[in-house]
C-alpha positions as CSV (number, residue, x, y, z in Angstrom):
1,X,95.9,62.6,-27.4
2,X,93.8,59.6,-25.1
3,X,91.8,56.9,-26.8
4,X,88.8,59.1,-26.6
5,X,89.5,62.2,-28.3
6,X,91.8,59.8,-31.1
7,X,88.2,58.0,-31.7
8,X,86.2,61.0,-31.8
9,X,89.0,62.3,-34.8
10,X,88.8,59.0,-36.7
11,X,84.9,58.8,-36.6
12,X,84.9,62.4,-37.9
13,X,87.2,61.9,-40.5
14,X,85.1,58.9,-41.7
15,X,81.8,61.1,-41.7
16,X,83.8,64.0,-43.8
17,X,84.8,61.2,-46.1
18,X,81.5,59.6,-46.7
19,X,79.6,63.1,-46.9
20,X,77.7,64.0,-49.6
21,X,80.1,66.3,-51.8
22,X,79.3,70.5,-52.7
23,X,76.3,70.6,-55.0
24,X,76.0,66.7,-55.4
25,X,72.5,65.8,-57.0
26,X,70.3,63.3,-55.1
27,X,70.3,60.9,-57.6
28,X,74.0,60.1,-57.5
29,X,73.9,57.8,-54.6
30,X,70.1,57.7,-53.9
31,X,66.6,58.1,-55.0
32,X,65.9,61.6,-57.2
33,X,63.3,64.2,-55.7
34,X,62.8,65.2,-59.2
35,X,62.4,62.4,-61.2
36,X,60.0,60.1,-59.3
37,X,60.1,56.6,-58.7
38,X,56.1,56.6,-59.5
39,X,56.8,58.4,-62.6
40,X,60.1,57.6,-63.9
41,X,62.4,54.5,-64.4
42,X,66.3,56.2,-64.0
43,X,69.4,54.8,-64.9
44,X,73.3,55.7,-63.3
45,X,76.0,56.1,-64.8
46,X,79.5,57.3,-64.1
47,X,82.7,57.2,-66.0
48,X,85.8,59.3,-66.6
49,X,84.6,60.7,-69.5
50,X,80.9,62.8,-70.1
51,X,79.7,60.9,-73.1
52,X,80.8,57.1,-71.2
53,X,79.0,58.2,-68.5
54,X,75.5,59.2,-70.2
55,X,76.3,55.6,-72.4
56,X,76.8,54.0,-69.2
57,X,73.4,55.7,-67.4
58,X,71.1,54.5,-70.5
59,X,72.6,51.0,-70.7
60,X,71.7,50.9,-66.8
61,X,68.1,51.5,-67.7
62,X,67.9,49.4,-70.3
63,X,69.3,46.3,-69.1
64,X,65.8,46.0,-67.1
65,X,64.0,45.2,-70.1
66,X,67.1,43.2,-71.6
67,X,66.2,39.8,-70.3
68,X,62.9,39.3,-71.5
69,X,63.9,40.5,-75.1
70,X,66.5,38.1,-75.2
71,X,63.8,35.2,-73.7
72,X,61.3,36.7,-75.7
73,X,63.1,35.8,-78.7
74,X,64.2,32.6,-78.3
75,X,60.4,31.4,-78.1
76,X,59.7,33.2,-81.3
77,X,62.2,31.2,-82.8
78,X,61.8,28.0,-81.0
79,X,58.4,28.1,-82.3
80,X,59.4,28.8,-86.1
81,X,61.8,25.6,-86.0
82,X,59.6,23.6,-84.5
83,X,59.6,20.7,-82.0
84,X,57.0,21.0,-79.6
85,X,56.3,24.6,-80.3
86,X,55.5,24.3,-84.2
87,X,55.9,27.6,-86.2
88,X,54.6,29.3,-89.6
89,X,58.4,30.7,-91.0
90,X,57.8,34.4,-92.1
91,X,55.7,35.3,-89.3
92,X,58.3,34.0,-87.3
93,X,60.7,36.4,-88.8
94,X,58.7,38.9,-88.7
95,X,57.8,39.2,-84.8
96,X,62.0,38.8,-83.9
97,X,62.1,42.0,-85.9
98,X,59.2,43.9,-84.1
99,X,60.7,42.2,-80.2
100,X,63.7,43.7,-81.2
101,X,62.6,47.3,-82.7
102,X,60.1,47.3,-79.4
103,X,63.3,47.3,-77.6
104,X,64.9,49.5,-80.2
105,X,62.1,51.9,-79.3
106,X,62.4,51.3,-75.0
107,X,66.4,52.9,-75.6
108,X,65.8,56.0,-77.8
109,X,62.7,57.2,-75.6
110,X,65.5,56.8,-72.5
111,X,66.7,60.7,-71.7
112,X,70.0,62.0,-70.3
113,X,68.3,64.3,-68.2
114,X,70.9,65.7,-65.9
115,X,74.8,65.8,-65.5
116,X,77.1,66.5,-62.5
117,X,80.9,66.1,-62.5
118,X,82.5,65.3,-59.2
119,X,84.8,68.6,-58.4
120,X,87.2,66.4,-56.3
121,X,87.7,62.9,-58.3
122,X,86.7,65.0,-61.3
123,X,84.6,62.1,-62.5
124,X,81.7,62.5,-64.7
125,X,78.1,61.4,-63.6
126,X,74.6,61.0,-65.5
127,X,71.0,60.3,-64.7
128,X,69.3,58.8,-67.1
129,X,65.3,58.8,-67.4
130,X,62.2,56.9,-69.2
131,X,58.6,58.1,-68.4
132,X,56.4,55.4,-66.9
133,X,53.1,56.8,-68.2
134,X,54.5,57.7,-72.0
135,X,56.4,54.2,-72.3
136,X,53.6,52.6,-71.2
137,X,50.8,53.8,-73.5
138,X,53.0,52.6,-76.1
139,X,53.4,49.3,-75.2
140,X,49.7,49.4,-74.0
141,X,48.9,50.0,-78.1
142,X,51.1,47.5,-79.0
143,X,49.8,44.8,-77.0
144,X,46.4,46.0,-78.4
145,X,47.0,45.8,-81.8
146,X,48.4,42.2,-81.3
147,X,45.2,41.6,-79.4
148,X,43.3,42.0,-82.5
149,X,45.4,40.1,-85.2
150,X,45.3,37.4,-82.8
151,X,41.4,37.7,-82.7
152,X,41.2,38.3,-86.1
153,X,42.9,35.1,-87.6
154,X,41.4,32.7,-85.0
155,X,38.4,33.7,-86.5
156,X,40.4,33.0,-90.2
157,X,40.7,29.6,-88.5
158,X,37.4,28.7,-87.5
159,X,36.1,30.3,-90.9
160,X,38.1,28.4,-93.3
161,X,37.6,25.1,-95.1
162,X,40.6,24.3,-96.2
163,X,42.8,22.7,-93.1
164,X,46.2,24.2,-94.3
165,X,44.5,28.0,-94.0
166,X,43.2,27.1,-91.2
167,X,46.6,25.6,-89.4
168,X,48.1,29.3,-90.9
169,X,45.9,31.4,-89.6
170,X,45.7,29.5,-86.0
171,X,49.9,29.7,-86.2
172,X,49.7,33.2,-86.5
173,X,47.4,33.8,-83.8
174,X,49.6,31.6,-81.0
175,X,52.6,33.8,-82.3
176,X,50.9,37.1,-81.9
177,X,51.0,36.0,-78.3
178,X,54.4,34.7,-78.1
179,X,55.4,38.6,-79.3
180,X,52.6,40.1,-76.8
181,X,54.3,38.5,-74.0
182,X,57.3,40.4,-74.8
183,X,55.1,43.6,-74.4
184,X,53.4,42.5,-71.6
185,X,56.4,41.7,-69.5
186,X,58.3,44.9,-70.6
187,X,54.4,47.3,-69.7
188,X,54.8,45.0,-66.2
189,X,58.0,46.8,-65.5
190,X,57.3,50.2,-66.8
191,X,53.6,50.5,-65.0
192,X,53.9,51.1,-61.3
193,X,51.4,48.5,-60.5
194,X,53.6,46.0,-62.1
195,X,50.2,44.2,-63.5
196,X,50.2,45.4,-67.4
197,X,47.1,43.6,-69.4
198,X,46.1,40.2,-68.8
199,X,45.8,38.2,-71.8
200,X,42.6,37.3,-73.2
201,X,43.7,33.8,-74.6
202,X,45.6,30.9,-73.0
203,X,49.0,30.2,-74.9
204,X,49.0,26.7,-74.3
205,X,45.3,26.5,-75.2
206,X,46.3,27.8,-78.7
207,X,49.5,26.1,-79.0
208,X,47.3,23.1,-78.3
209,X,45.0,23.5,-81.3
210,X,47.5,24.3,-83.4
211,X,48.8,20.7,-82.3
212,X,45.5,19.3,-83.0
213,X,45.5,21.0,-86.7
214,X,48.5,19.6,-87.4
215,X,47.7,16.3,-86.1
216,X,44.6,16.5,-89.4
217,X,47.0,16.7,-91.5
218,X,48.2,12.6,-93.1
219,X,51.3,13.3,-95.3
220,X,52.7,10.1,-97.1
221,X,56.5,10.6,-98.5
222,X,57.6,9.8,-101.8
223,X,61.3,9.9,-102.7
224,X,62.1,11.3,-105.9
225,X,65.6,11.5,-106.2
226,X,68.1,10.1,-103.0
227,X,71.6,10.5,-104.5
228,X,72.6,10.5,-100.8
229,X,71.0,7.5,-99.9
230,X,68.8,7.3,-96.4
231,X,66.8,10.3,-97.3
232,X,63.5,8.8,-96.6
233,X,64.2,8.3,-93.4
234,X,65.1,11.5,-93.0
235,X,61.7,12.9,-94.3
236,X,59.7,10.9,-92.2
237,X,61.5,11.8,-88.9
238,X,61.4,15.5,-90.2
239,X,57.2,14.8,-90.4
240,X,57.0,12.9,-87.2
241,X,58.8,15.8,-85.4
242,X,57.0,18.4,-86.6
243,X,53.9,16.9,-85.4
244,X,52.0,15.6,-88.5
245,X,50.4,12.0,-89.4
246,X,52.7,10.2,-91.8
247,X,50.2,7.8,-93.9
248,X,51.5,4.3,-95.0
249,X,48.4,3.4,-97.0
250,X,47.5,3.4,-100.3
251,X,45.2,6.3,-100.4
252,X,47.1,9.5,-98.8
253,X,45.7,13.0,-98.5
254,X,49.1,14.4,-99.0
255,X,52.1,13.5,-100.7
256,X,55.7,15.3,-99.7
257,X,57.8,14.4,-102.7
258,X,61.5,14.9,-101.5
259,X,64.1,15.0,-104.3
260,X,68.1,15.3,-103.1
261,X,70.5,15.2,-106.6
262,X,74.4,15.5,-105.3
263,X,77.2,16.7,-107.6
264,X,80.4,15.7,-107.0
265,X,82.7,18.4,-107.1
266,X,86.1,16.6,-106.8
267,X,88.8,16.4,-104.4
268,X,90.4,20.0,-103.8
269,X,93.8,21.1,-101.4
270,X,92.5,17.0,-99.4
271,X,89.1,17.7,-99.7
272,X,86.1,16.0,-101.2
273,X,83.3,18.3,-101.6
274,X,79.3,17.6,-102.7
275,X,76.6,20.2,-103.8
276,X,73.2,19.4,-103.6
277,X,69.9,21.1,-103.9
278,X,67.4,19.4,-101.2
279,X,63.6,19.7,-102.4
280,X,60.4,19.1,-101.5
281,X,57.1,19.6,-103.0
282,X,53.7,18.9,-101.0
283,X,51.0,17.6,-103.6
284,X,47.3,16.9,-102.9
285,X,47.0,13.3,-103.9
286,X,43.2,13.4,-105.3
287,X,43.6,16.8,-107.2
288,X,47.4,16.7,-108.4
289,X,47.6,20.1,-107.0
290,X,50.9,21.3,-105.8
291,X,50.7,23.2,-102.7
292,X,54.1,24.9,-102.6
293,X,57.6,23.7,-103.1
294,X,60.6,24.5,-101.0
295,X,64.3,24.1,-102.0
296,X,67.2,24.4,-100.5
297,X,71.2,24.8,-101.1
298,X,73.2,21.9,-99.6
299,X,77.5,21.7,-99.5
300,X,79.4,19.3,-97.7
301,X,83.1,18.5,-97.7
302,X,85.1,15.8,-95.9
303,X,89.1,14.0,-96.8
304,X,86.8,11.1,-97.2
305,X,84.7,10.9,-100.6
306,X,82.3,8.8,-98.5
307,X,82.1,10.6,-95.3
308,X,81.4,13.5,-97.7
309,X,78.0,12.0,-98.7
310,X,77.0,11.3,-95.2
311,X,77.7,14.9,-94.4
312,X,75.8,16.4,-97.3
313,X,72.6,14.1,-95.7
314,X,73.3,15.1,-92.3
315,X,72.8,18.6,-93.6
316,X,69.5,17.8,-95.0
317,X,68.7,16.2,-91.7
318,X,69.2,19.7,-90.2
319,X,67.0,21.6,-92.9
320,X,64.3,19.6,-92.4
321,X,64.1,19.1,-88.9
322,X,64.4,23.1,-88.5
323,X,62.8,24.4,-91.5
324,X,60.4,21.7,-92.6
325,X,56.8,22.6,-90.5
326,X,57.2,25.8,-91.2
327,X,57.8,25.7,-94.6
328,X,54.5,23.1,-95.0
329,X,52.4,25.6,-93.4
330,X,53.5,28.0,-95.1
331,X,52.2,26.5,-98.2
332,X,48.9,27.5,-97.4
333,X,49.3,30.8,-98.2
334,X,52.1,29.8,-101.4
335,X,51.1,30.6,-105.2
336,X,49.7,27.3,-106.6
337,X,51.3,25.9,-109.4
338,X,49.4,23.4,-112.0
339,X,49.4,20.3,-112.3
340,X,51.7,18.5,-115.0
């Protein structure tokens, strides 16, 4: 056999090889002529086994949406803790649930919508689908109802006289856009212009009169109870870094009371452990009126009784610097207790 006809075998051999197989679908190595790219987001998968194979097709789908839940998130909950972002606790919770049922939702509407199993390698194969137009009227309502909360409680926050229902209600509204972004970046995928729906409100414009709400609001603290020892410290850096006025005269609008009793539960197996019940309660100077009150379970253990204490503080540090905006704001809309 000479060189040429030996080349000629080998190039045939390597076209038979790489041939599309007896009755092989489209959409096993390429676009499918059934399912659109205009109309349809599809998913591959292929596996030895039928039902790995569909698992594997719909986890292909949805990992296009799986970045921006997971991003999505995280700014929903850097905003609860605080920082720079601020956050109103509940609300907070609230929209992590609804980001992840949204993409709860994105998965079951995804449909195995054809099968083929490879007659050679015998392995199993499945498409999976998710319609661009019904996906995206869905998200399109979401993003609408979010639309209109957000309208609707920065008009709470222009309406009300009272500053702390006024901070709520404009912390709500910058969170309704954190979660419509989520919506907005998963409609940008599914619509095939890739545009979705232009907010109607900056998120740095609102997250920057929430700052200036917050900024109103001239909290003095008053120590109570510090068992720990340092815990005024530790309230005022919690205020400071949630982004409200600490007052140091005599006449504050607000008082945070902060009460931290320890118990000393003994040494047990080398260790020294402390329980304590961290507490604050935000109090309207001129009226007496207690706004809300927070309180929260503290444990800390060490081999050293000392180091112990320090730990059970460093704890509190933790609360507070996470928990503590949110919990004042959500004061505002707390039952009231009486004065005593």
């Amino acid at each position: 056999m000479n060189i040429f006809r030996r080349t000629a075998l080998i190039a045939l051999l390597l076209l038979s090889a790489c041939a599309t197989r007896p009755g092989q679908p489209d959409w096993v190595d390429g676009a499918s002529g059934q399912y659109p790219a205009a109309q349809y987001l599809i998913g591959r998968g292929q596996a030895a086994s039928l039902e790995e194979a569909k698992d594997r097709a719909r986890a292909d789908l949805a990992k296009i949406f799986e970045v921006s839940v997971v991003v999505d998130t995280e700014d929903v909950q850097a905003f609860k803790a605080g920082g720079k972002e601020g956050g109103a606790g509940e609300y907070a919770t609230q929209a992590r649930r609804r980001i992840a049922t949204r993409a709860e939702q994105i998965v079951q509407g995804i449909q195995i919508a054809e099968l083929w199993q490879d007659p050679k390698t015998r392995a199993q194969h499945a498409l999976a689908t998710l319609p661009r137009l019904q996906t995206a009227a869905s998200l399109r309502q979401e993003i609408d109802r979010l639309d209109a909360a957000t309208r609707s409680d920065l008009e709470r926050a222009r309406a009300a006289g009272d500053l702390f229902l006024k901070i709520a209600a404009a912390s709500r509204a910058y969170e309704a856009q954190l979660e419509r972004q989520s919506y907005q970046k998963s409609l940008k995928v599914v619509d095939v212009t890739g545009q979705g729906i232009a907010a109607p409100w900056s998120r740095d414009k609102l997250r920057a009169d929430l700052a200036e709400l917050l900024g109103r609001v001239r909290i003095a603290p008053r120590i109570v109870q510090d068992d720990a020892g340092g815990l005024e410290s530790v309230v005022s850096g919690a205020l400071a870094g949630a982004g409200f006025l600490i007052e140091t005269g005599q006449s504050p609008e607000y008082v945070l009371e902060a009460a931290f009793p320890l118990e000393d539960l003994g040494l047990k197996e080398g260790w020294y452990w402390q329980r304590g019940a961290l507490e604050v309660r935000l109090v309207e100077a001129a009226s007496a009126r207690v706004r809300g009150t927070q309180r929260w379970s503290i444990k800390s253990s060490a081999t050293d009784h000392a180091v112990a204490r320090r730990r059970a503080l460093d704890e509190a540090d933790k609360v507070l610097k996470k928990d503590l905006r949110a919990t004042i704001i959500g004061f505002a809309t707390g039952r009231e207790e009486k004065p005593k």
